[in-house]
C-alpha positions, 0 to 999 in steps of 0.5 A: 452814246454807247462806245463801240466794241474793240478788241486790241491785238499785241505781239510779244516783245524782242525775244532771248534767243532773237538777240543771243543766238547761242541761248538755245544751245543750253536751254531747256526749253530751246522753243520757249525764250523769255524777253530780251533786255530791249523786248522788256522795254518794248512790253513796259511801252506797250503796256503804258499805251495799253493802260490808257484804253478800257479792256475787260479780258486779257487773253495771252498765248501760253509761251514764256515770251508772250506771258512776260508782255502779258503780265506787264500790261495786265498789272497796269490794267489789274485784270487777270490773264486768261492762257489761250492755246489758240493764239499760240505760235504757228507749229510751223514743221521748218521751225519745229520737230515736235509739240514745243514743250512749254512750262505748266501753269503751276510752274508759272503762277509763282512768278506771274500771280495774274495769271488766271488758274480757273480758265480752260483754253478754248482752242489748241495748236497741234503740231504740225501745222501748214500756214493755212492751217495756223491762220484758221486756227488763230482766226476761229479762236478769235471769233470764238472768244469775241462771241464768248466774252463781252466787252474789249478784248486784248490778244497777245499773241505771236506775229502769225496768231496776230496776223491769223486773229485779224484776218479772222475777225475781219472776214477777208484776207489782209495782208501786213508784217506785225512788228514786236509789241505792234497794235492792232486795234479793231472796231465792231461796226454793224455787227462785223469788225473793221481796222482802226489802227494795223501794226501801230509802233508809234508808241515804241521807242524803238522798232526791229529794221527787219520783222520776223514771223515766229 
């Protein structure tokens, strides 16, 4: 018997500026910090949970924080990471003044050598984005690549492209936090998508006490 399809949902590890508040002040790209110490860990745990699942497509949002997770757990698969704008952050016009400048994919490739330089991302953020707009956004996005791409699909993402990229493959409007490194696991049954596993941390040494969207 045939295993069902799954697409796995990740958020990024514990970002830079989450834990050095003071980091944005000196930064040249104050919207885009990498993982902190402990979100590295997160992502290395992550990663080992993930390794033991069969994925054929990584895909990851084009931000430093969400590419480091990605890398970790694309090394432990041996599959290549596809940057997909479409489950990028949630341009939200509270946290941003402007398109958040990001590094090129020439700039990043050197570092993280899984990264796949032939795909086209399928989707794009525009700034500004309303909550509704963002969830549509990650939701269409992630219809599209599931009916693209066969086989299992894995997503990481931001806690509101996690949370949009759910509800759009789940047709209705569930409602949960996402925390840092959290899975999501979704089943295909008769045609549609159902939840096996929401925010799953159990595989997380440790957890955030309170979970931020962005």
């Amino acid at each position: 018997m045939t295993n069902p399809r799954t697409i796995w949902l990740v958020r990024h590890g514990n970002r830079q500026d989450f834990v050095d508040p003071q980091w944005r002040e000196t930064a040249e790209r104050p919207h885009d910090p990498g993982l902190s110490p402990d979100g590295l860990v997160q992502a290395q745990e992550v990663a080992r949970r993930i390794a033991q699942e069969p994925i054929d497509h990584v895909f990851a949002s084009p931000y430093l924080r969400t590419i480091q997770t990605a890398h970790l757990i694309a090394e432990t698969l041996g599959l290549p990471i596809k940057l997909e704008h479409g489950i990028s952050e949630y341009l939200n016009p509270r946290w941003f003044s402007q398109q958040p400048e990001l590094l090129p994919l020439e700039d990043l490739t050197p570092q993280f050598p899984k990264l796949d330089a032939a795909y086209q991302s399928r989707r794009f953020a525009q700034f500004p984005e309303t909550d509704p707009d963002a969830m549509a956004r990650a939701g269409e996005t992630a219809r599209h690549l599931a009916a693209e791409f066969d086989g299992n699909l894995l997503f990481i993402g931001h806690g509101a492209s996690v949370l949009g990229a759910t509800r759009g493959l789940l047709q209705h409007e569930i409602d949960f936090s996402v925390p840092l490194c959290s899975l999501v696991k979704l089943v295909q049954q008769d045609g549609g998508w159902e939840a096996e596993l929401i925010a799953d941390i159990s595989h997380l040494s440790q957890s955030e006490a309170e979970v931020r969207l962005n």
